[in-house]
C-alpha positions as CSV (number, residue, x, y, z in Angstrom):
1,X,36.4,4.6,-4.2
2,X,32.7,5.2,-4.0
3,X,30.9,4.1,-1.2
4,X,27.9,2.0,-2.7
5,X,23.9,3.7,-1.6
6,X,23.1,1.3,0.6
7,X,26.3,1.9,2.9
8,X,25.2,5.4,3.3
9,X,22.2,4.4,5.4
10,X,23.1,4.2,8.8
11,X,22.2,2.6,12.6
12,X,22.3,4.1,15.7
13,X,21.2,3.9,18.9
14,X,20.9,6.9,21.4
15,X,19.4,6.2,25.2
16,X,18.3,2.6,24.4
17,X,20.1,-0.7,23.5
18,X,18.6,-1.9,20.3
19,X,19.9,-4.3,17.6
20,X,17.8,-4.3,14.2
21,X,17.4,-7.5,12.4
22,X,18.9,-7.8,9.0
23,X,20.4,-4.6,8.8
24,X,22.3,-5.3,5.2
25,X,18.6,-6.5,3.4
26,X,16.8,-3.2,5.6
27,X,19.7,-1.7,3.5
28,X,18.8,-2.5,0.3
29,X,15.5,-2.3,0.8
30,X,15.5,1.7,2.0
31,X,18.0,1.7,-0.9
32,X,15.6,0.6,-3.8
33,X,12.4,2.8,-2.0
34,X,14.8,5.6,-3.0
35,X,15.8,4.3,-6.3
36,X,12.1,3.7,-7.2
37,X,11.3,7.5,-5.8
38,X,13.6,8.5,-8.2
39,X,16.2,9.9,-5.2
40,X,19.4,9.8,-4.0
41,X,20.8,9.5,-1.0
42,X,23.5,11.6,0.6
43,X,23.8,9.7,3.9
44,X,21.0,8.7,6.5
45,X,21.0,8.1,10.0
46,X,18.7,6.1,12.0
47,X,18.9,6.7,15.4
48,X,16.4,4.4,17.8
49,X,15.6,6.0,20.7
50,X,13.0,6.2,23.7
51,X,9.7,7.6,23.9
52,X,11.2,10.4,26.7
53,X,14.1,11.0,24.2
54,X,12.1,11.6,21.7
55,X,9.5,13.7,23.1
56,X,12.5,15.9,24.5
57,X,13.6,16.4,20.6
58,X,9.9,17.6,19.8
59,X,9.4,19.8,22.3
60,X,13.1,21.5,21.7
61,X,12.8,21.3,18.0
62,X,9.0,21.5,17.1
63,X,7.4,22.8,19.7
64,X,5.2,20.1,20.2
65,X,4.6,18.4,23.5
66,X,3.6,14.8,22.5
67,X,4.9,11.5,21.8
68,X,5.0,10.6,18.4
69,X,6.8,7.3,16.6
70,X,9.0,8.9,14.6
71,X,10.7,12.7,13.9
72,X,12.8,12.9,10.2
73,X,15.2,16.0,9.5
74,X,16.3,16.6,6.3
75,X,19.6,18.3,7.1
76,X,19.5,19.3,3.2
77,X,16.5,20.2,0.2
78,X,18.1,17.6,-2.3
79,X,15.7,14.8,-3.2
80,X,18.9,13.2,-5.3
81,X,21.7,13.8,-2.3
82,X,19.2,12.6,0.8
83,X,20.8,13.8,3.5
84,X,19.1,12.8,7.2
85,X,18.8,12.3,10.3
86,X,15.7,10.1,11.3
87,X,14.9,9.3,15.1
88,X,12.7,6.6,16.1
89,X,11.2,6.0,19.4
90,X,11.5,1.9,19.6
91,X,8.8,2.0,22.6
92,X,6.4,4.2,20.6
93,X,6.6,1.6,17.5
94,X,6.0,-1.4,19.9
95,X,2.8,0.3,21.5
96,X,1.8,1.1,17.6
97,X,1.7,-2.5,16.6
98,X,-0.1,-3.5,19.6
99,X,-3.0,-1.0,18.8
100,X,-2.6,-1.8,14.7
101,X,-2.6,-5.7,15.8
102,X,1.2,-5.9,13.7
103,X,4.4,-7.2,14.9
104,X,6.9,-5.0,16.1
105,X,8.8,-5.5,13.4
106,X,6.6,-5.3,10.6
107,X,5.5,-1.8,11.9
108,X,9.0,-0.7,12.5
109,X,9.7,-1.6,8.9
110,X,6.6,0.7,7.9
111,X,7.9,3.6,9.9
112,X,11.6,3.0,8.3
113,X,9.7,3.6,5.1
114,X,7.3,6.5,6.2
115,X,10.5,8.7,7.3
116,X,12.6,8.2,3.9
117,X,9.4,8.9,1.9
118,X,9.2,11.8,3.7
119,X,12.3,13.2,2.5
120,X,11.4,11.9,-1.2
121,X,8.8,13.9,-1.2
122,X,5.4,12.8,0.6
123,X,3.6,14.5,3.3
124,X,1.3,13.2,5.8
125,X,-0.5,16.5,7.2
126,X,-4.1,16.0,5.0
127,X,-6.1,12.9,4.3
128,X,-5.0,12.5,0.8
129,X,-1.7,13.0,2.5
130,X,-2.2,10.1,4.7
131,X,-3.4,8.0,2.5
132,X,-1.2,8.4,0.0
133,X,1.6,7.9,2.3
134,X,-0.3,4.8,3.5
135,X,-0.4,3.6,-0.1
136,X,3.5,4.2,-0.7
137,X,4.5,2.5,2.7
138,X,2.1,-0.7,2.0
139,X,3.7,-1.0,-1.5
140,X,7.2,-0.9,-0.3
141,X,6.5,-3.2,2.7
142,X,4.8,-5.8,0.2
143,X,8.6,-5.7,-1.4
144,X,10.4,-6.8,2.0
C-alpha cells in the first residue's frame, strides 16, 4: 500500500512541548507547495525545538554561533524524493512575529514554507535570493 504525500510529512518535538494546530490541513498544504514546485517528497521531519537546541545544532553542524529560526537538512539531492529533516526553534519564531508585527502562527506557517522551498530549490543567501524566497512564501501563505 502506498503511503499518500502528505503522510510523509512529519511532527516532532525535541526539548520543548509543542502541539501544531491543524496538522492534517498543514499537511496538505506543505504537500501541494511541493506539488506546485514540481517535487516530491521522500519523507520530512519537523522537529520544534528551542532556541538553545537549536543554536547547539549550528554551532556543531555549521559552524555558526547564532540563533537563527530555522536549520533544513536535505538528507538527499532529490528534488522528486524530498527527503528531510527541518528543525525549528518555536521561541525564535515567536520573537520573529513580534518584531514582523505577525501572529505566531502565521509566521510559523511562513517558516514551514521557507524550509521546504529550500529543499525545492530556492536559496536565500543574495537579495534576489531573499526576495524571491519572500515572493514564494507570501504566495503559498495566501493559499492557507
Amino acid at each position: 500500500m502506498e503511503v499518500s504525500q502528505e503522510h510523509k510529512i512529519e511532527f516532532f518535538e525535541a526539548d520543548i512541548e509543542y502541539q501544531l494546530d491543524s496538522t492534517d490541513d498543514i499537511r496538505r498544504w506543505l504537500t501541494g507547495l511541493v506539488s506546485e514546485e514540481k517535487c516530491g517528497i521522500e519523507k520530512i521531519q519537523y522537529i520544534f525545538c528551542s532556541d538553545d537546541y537549536l543554536l547547539d545544532i549550528n554551532k556543531q553542524y555549521l559552524d555558526h554561533d547564532y540563533y537563527t529560526d530555522i536549520i533544513t537538512f536535505p538528507l538527499n539531492n532529490s528534488k522528486t524524493a524530498i527527503h528531510s529533516d527541518i528543525y525549528i526553534s518555536i521561541e525564535r519564531v515567536a520573537e520573529n512575529a513580534k518584531s514582523y508585527n505577525v501572529s505566531t502562527t502565521q509566521e510559523l506557517r511562513r517558516v514551514l514554507a521557507h524550509g521546504v522551498l529550500h529543499l525545492c530549490g530556492y536559496g536565500d543567501a543574495s537579495d534576489e535570493e531573499k526576495k524571491a524566497m519572500r515572493d514564494r512564501e507570501d504566495y503559498y501563505l495566501a493559499q492557507l
